[in-house]
C-alpha atoms as one frame of an Amber mdcrd trajectory, in Angstrom:
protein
 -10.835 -11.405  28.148  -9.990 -10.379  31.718  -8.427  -7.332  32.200  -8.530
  -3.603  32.581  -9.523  -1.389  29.194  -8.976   2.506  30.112 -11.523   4.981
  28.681 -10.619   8.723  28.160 -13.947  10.323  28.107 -13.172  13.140  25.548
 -14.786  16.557  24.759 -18.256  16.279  27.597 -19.632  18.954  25.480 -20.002
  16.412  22.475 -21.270  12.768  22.322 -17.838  10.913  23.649 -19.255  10.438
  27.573 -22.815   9.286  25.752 -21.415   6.669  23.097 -18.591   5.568  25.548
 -21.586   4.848  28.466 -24.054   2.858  25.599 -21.242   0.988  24.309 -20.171
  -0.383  27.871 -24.077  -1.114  28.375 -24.108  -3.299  24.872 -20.379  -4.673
  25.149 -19.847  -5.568  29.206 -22.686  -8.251  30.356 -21.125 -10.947  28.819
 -17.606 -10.350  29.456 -15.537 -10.315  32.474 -13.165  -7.287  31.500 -13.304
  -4.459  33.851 -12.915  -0.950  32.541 -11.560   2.342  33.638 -13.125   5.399
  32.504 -11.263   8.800  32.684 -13.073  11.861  32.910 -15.610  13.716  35.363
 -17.351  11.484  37.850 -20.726  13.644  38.256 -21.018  14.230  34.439 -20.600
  10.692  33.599 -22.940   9.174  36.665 -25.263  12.275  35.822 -25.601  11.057
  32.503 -25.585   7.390  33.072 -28.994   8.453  34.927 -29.933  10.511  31.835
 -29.422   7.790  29.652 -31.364   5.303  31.461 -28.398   2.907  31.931 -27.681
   1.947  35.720 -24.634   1.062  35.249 -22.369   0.432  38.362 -20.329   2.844
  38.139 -17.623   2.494  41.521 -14.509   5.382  42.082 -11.224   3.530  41.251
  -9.127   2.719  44.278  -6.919   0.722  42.851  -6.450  -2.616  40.611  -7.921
  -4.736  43.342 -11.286  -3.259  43.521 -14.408  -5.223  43.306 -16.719  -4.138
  40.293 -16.566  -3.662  36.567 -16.970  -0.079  35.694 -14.326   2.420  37.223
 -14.855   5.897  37.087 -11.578   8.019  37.859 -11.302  11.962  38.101  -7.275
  13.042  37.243  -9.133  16.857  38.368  -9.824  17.590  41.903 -13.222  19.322
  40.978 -15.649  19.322  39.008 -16.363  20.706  35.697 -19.427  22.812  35.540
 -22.336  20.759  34.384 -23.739  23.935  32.004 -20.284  24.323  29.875 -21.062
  25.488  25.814 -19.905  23.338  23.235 -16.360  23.816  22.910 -15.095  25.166
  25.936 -11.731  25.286  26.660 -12.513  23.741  29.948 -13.789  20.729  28.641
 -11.119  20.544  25.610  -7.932  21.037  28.422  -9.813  18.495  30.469 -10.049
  16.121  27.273  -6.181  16.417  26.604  -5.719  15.649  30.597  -7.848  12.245
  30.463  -6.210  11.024  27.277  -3.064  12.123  28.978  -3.565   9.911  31.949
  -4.778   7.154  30.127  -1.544   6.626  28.184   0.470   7.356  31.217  -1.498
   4.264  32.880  -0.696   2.460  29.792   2.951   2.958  29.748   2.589   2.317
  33.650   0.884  -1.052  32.836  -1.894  -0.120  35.086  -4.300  -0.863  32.007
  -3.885  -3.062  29.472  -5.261  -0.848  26.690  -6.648   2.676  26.403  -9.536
   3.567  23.956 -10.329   7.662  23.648 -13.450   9.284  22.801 -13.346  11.838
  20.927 -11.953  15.340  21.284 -12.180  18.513  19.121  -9.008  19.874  17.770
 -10.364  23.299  16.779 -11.580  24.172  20.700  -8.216  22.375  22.207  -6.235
  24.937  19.940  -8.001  27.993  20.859  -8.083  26.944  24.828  -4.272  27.235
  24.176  -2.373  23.998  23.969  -0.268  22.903  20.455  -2.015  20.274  18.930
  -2.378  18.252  15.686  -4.266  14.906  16.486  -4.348  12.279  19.231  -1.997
  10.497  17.199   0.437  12.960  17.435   0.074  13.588  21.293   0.265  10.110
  22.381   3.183   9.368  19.887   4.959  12.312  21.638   3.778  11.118  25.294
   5.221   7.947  24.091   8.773   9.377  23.110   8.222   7.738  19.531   7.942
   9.002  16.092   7.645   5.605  14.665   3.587   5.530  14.652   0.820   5.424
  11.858  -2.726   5.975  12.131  -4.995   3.443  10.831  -8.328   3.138   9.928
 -10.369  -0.443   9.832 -14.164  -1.211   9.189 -16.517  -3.334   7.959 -20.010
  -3.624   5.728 -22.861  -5.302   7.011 -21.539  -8.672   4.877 -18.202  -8.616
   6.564 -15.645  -7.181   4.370 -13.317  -5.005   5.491 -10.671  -2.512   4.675
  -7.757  -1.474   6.607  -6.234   1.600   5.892  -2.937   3.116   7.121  -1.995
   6.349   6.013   1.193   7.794   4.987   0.724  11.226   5.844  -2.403  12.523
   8.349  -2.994  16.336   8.819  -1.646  17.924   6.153  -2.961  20.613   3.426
  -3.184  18.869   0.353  -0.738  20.730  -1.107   1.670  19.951   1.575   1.577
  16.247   0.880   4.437  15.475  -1.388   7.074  17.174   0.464   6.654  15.538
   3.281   6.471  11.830   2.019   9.755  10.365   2.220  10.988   6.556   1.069
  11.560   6.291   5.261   8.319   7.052   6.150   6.742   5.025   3.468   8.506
   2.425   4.662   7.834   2.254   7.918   4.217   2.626   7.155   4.083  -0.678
   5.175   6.083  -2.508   7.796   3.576  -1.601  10.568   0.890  -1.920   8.124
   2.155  -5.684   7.792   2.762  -5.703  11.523  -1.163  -4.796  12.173  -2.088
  -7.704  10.397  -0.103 -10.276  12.126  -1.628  -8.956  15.427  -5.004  -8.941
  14.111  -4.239 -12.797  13.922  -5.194 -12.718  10.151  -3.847 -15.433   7.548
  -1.451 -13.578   5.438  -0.255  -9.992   5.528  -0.748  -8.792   2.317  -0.236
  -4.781   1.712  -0.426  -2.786  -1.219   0.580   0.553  -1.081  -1.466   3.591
  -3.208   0.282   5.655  -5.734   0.528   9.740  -4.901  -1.390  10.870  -8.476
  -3.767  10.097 -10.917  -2.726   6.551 -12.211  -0.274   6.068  -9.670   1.496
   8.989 -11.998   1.590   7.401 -16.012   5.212   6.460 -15.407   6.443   9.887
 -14.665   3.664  11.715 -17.131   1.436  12.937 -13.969   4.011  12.893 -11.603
   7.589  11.688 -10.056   6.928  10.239  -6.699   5.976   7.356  -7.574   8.879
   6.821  -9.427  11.255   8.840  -6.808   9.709   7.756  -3.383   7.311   5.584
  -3.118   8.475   2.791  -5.828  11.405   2.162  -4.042   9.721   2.316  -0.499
   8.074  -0.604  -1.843  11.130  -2.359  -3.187  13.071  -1.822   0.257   9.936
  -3.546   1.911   9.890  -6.370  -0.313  13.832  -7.010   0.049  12.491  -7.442
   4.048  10.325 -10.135   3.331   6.697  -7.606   3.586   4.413  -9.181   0.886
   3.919  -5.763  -0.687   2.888  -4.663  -3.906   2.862  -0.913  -5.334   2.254
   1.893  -6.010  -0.600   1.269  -7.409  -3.263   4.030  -8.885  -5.830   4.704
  -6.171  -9.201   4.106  -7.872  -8.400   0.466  -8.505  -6.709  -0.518  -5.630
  -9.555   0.269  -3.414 -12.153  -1.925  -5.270  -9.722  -5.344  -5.011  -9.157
  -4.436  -1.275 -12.232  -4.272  -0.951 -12.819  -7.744  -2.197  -9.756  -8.947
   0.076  -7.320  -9.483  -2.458  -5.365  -7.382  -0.321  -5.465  -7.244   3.797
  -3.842  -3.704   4.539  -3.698  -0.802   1.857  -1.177   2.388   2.560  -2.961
   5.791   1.488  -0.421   8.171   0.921  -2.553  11.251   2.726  -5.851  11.908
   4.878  -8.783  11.774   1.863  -7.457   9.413  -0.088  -7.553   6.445   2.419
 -11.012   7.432   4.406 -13.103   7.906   1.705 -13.417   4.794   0.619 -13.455
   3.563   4.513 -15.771   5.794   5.460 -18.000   4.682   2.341 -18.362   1.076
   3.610 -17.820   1.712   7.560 -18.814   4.709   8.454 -20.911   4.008  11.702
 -18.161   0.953  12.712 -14.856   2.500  12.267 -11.711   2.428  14.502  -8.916
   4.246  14.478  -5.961   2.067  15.395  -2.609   4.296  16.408  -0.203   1.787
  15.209   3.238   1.345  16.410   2.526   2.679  20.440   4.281   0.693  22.919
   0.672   0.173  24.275  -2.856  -0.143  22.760  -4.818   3.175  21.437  -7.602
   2.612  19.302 -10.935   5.217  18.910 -13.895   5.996  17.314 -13.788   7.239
  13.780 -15.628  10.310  14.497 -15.587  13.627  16.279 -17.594  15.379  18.675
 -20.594  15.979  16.494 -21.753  19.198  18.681 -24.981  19.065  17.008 -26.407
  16.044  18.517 -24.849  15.809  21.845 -27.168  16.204  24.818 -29.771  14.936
  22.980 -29.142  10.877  23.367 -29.190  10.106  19.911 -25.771   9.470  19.300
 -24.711   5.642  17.280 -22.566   4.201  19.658 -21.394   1.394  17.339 -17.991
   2.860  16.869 -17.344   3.527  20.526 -18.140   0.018  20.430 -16.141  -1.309
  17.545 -13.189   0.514  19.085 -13.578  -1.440  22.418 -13.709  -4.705  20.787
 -10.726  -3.935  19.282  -8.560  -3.277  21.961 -10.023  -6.208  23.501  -9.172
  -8.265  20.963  -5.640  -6.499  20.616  -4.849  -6.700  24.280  -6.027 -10.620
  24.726  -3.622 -11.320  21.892  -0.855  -9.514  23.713  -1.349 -11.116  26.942
């Protein structure tokens, strides 16, 4: 593919700079895309030394520049290179980067825009309203018609594809706020992520709420209430969808692609079993954006940044993706 991917570096006081850097080192020699990363020019060239890398890494000037790897810095200085994990300086520069990123997107500077990983906890307490990157680039996007999904694979090539119905939510929470509407619309851009992932079919089957996808009303209504007929007002749109179905089950024939997307109706119930099989090589996938999101499918992991450890094979996962996403689209 040729293009431009944008990279929001995330949190610098976890592992997003370090994963983002080893994944362009493993993904970029054999491809002519050229990528944008947005965050803190002497962190990430300091660390490209660090890391042993020499990558080329050039100041953007503008689409016309010659190189592959961009480094632009929305902040006029600096952030200190001795910042504590969590610091609201990194976490308000980590909102600014994504920030950027999706206003480049919606600017069609880039054609895509992967984020590392920021930490929700430390963006909070350095001030700022926030659920999830989901959330904040849905909002930056003047759309509520998103879903967040989650796709891996095992080391044999079977995937699962998981959107979910609810995200951030106490557990208790989660019944009140499913509604037939937003059931709905989670199936259609369930079926929606399939066609652009250029697979065969588009098969979705949606997970029941309780135990048994509820006993017919014994362990619960909302299957009966909500999410049955979700399903029903799909399937009158032509969606090849089939639900609710009980949880346990469902999972195991996905797994063995009898289905291509599955709809988790909150948080736990879809990533466990994705996290099971793909835990190293998931994506999150922000579904519904007038542009391209996708990221790793983990967080900041304070405990081993700094140290150069960190699996980049998400980072990297996530960049395919958008690759792949963004050639399609072109």
């Amino acid at each position: 593919m040729k293009g431009w991917i944008g990279i929001s570096l995330g949190d610098i006081t976890g592992i997003g700079p370090e994963v983002t850097l080893k994944a362009l080192a493993i993904e970029a020699p054999a491809d002519a895309t050229r990528y944008l990363l947005i965050g803190d020019v002497d962190h990430a060239r300091r660390l490209d030394q660090q890391l042993g890398l020499k990558l080329p890494l050039h100041i953007y000037d503008g689409k016309g520049s010659f190189g592959q790897f961009f480094l632009c810095q929305p902040f006029a200085e600096s952030l200190p290179s001795n910042l504590m994990e969590g610091s609201p300086a990194a976490a308000r520069a980590a909102i600014a980067w994504v920030r950027d990123g999706a206003e480049r997107c919606l600017r069609h500077e880039i054609d895509a825009l992967v984020t590392a990983p920021v930490n929700k906890q430390a963006i909070v307490q350095a001030g700022q309203a926030f659920v999830g990157q989901t959330e904040f680039l849905s909002q930056l996007a003047g759309t509520e018609r998103t879903a967040m999904m989650l796709l891996g694979q095992d080391d044999r090539g079977r995937w699962l594809r998981v959107a979910l119905a609810t995200t951030h939510l106490p557990l208790k929470m989660v019944s009140e706020h499913l509604t037939r509407a937003k059931i709905e619309m989670v199936i259609e851009l369930t079926a929606q992520a399939c066609r652009d992932l250029g697979l065969e079919r588009a098969r979705v089957a949606v997970c029941g709420l309780n135990p048994h996808a509820g006993e017919g009303g014994e362990m619960g209504t909302e299957e009966q209430t909500t999410i049955g007929p979700a399903v029903q007002a799909a399937r009158g749109r032509q969606v090849d969808v089939i639900g609710p179905l009980s949880a346990d089950a469902l999972f195991y024939h996905a797994y063995k692609g009898d289905y291509d997307g599955v709809v988790a109706m909150y948080h736990d119930q879809g990533l466990v079993p994705l996290k099971m099989i793909a835990f190293e090589t998931g994506v999150n996938w922000t579904l519904g954006l007038p542009f391209i999101r996708t990221s790793p499918d983990h967080g900041t992991a304070y405990d081993i940044a700094g140290q150069g450890k960190a699996n980049p094979s998400s980072m990297l996962a996530a960049i395919r993706l958008a690759k792949q996403l963004a050639a399609r689209r072109t």
